[in-house]
MARBA-3410 file (N, C-alpha, C, O; in Angstrom, 1 decimal):
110
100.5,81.0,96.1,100.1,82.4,96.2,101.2,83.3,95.7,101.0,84.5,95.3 ~ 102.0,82.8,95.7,103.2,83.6,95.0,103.7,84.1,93.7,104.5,85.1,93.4 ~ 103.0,83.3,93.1,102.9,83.0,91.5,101.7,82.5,90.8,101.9,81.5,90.0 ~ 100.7,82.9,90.9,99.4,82.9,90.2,99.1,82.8,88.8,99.1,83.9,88.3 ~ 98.8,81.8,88.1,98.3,81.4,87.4,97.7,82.2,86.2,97.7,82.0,84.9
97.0,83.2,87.0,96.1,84.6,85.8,96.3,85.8,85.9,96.9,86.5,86.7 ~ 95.7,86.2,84.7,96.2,87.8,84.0,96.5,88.9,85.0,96.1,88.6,86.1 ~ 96.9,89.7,84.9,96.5,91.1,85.5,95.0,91.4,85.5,94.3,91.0,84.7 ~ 94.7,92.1,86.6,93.2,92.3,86.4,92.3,92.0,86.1,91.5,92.5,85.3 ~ 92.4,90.1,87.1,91.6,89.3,86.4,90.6,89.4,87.8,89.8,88.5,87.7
90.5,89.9,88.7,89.1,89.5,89.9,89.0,90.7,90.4,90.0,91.4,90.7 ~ 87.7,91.0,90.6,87.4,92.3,91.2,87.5,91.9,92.7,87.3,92.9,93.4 ~ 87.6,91.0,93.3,87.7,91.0,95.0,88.9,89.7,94.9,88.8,88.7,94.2 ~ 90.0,90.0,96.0,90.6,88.8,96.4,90.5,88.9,97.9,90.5,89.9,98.6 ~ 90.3,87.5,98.3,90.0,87.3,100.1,91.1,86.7,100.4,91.7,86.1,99.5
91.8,86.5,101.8,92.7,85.8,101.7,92.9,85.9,103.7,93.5,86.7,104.5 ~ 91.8,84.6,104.0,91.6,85.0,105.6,92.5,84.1,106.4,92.1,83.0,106.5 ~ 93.6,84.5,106.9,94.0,83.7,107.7,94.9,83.0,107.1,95.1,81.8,107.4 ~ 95.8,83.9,105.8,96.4,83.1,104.9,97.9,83.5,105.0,98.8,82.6,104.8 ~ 98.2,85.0,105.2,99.6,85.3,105.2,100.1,85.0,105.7,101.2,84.5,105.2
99.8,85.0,107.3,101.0,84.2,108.2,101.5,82.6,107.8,101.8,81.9,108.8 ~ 101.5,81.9,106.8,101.3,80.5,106.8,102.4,80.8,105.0,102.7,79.9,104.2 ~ 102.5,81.8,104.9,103.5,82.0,103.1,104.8,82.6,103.6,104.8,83.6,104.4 ~ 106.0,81.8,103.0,107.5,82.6,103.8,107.4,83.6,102.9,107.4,84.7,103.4 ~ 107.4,83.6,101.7,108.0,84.6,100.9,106.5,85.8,100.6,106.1,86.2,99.6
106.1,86.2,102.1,104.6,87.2,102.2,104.8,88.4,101.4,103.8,88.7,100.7 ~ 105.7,88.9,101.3,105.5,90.2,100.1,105.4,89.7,99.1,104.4,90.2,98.4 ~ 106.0,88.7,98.5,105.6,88.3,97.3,104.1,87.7,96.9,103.7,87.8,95.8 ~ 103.4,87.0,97.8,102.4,86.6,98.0,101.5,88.3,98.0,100.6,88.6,97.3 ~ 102.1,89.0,99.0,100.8,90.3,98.9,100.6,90.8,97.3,99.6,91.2,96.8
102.1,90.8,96.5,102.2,91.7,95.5,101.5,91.0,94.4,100.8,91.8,93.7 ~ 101.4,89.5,94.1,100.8,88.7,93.5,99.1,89.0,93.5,98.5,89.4,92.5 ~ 98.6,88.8,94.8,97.6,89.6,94.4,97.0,90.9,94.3,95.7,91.0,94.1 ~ 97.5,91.6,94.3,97.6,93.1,94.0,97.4,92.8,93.0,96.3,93.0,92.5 ~ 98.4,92.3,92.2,98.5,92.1,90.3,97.4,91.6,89.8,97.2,91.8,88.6
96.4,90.9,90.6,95.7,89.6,89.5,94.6,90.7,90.0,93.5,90.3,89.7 ~ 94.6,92.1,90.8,93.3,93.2,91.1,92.9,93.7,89.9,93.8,93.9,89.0 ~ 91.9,93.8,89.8,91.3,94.8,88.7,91.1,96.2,88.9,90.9,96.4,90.1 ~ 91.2,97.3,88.2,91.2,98.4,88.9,89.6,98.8,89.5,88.6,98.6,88.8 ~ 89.7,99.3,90.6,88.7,99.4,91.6,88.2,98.1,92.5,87.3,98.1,93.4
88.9,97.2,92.1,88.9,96.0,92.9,89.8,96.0,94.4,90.8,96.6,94.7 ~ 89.2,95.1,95.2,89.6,95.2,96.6,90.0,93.9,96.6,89.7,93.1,95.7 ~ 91.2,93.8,98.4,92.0,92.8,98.5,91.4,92.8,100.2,91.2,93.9,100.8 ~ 91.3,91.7,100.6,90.8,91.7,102.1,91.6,90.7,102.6,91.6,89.5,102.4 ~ 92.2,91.2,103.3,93.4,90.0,104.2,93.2,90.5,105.7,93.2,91.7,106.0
93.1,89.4,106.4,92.9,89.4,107.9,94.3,88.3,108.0,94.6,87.5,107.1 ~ 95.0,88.5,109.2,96.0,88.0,109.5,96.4,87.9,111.2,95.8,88.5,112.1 ~ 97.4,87.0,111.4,97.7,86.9,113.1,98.6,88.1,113.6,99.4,88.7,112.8 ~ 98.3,88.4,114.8,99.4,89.3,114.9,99.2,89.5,116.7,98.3,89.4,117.5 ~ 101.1,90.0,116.8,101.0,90.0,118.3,101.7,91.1,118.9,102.0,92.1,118.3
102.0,91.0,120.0,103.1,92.2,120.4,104.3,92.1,120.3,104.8,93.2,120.3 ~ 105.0,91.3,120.1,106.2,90.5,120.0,106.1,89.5,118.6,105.5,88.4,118.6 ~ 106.6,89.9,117.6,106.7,89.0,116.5,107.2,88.0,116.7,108.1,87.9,117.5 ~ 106.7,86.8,115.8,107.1,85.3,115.9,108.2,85.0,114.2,107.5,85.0,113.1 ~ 108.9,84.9,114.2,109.6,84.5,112.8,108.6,83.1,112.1,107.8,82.4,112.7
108.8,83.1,110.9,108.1,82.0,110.2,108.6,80.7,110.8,109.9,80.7,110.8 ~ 108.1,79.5,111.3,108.7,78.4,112.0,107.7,77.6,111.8,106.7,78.2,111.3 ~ 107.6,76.1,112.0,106.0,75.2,111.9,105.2,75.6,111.0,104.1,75.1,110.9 ~ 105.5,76.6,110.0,104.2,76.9,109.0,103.4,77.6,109.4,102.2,77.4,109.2 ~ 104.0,78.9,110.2,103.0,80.3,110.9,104.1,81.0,111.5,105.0,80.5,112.1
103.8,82.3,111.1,104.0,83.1,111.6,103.4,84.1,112.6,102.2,83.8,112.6 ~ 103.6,85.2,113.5,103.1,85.8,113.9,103.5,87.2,114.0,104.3,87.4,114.9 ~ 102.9,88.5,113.0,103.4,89.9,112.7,102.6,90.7,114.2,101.6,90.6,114.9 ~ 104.0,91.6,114.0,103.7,92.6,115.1,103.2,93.6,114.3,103.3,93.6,113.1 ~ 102.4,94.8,115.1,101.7,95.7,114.4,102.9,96.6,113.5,102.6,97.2,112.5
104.1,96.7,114.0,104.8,97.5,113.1,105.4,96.5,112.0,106.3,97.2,111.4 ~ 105.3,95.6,111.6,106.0,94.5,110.6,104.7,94.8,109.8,105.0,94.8,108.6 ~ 103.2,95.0,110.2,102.0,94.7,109.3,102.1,96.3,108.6,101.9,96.6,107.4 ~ 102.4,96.8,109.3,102.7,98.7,108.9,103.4,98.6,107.9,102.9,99.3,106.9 ~ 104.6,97.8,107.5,105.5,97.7,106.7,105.4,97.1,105.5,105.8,97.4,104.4
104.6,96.1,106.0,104.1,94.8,104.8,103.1,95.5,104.0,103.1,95.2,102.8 ~ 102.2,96.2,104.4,100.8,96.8,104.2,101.6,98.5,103.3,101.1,98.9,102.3 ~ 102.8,99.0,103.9,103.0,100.2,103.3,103.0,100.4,101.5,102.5,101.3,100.9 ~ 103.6,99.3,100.8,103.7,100.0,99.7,102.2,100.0,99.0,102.1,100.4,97.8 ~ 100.9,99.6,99.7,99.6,99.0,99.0,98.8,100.7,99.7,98.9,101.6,100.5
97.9,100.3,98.5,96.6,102.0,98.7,95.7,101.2,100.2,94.7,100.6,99.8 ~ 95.8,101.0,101.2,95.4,100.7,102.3,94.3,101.1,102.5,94.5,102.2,103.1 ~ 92.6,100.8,102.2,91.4,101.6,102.7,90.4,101.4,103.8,89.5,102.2,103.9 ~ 90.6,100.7,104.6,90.6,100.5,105.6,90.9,101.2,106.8,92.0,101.6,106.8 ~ 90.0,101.7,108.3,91.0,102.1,108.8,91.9,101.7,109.7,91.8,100.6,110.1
92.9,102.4,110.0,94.2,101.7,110.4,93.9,101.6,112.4,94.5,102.4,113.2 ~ 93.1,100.7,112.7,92.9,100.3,114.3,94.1,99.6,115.2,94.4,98.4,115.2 ~ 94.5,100.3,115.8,95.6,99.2,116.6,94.8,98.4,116.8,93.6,98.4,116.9 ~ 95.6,97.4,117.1,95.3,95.5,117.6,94.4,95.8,119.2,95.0,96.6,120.0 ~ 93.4,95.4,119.5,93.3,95.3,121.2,93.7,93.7,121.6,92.9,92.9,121.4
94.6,93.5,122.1,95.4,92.6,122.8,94.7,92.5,124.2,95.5,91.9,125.0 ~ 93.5,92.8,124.7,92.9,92.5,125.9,92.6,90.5,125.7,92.4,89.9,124.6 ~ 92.8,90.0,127.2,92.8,88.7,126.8,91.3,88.4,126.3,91.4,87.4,125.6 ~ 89.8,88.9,126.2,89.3,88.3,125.7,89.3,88.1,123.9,88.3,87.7,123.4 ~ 90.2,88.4,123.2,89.8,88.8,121.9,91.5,87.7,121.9,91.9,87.7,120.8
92.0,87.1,122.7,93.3,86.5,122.0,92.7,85.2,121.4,91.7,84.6,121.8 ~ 93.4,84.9,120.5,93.0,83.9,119.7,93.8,82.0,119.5,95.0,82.1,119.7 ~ 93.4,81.1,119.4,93.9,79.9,119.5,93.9,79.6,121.1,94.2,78.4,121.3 ~ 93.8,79.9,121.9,93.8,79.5,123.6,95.5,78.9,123.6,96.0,77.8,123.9 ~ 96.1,80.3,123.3,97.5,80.4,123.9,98.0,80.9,124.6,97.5,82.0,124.6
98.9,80.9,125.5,99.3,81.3,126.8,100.1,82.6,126.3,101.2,82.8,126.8 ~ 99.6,83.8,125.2,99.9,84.7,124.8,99.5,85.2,123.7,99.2,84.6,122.7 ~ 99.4,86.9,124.0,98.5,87.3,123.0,98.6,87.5,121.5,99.4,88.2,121.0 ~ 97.8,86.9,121.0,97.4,87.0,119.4,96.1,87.0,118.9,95.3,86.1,119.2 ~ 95.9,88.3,117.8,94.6,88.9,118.0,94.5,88.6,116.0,95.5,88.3,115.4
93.5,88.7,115.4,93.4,88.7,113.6,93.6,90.0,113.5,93.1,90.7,114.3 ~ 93.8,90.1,113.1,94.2,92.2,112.3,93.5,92.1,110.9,93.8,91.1,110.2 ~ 92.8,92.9,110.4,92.2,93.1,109.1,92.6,94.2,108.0,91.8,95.1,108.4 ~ 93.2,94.5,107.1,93.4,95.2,106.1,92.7,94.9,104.7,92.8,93.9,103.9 ~ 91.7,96.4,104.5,91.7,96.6,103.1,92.5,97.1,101.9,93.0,98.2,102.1
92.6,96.7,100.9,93.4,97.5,99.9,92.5,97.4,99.2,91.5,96.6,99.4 ~ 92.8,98.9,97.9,91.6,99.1,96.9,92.5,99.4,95.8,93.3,100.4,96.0 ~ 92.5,98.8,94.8,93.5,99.2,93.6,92.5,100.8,93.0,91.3,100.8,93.0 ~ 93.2,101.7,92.7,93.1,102.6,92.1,92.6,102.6,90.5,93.3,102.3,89.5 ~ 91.1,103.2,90.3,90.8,103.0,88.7,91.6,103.4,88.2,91.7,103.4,87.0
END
């Protein structure tokens, strides 16, 4: 994901569910596909996220809402921006703590 294969402005949609937290080097992975957007093409990433961030370890990570703020800032973000609800029914994997998917759109600019 880091280094892709094809042109600039080669797919009008990139998905990528459940994929960030699992790449160490994730800015470079976000910016990768940004590149391969077409203009007016969209990027859809859903990702884990918690109250307390998790460092990359086992092959996952876990972003806190202000690390996603950060990761998400240099990108045209179209989406709106909902905090996480962290109530226990919506935590995710049946872990003894909360982690919820967070969703972000980006829209490259024609």
């Amino acid at each position: 994901m880091t280094r892709l294969a094809c042109p600039d402005a080669s797919f009008d949609c990139v998905v990528a569910l459940s994929v960030i937290e699992h790449v160490t080097h994730v800015e470079r992975g976000l910016a990768e596909m940004y590149r391969v957007l077409a203009p007016g093409g969209r990027l859809l990433v859903t990702t884990d996220c918690a109250p307390e961030p998790s460092p990359f370890a086992g092959g996952v990570r876990y972003f806190s809402e202000a690390e996603l703020e950060r990761l998400f800032a240099p990108f045209p973000v179209t989406s709106p921006r909902n905090r996480p609800d962290f109530s226990r029914e919506n935590w995710c994997y049946d872990l003894d703590r909360p982690v919820v998917t967070a969703f972000a759109q980006i829209t490259k600019p024609r």
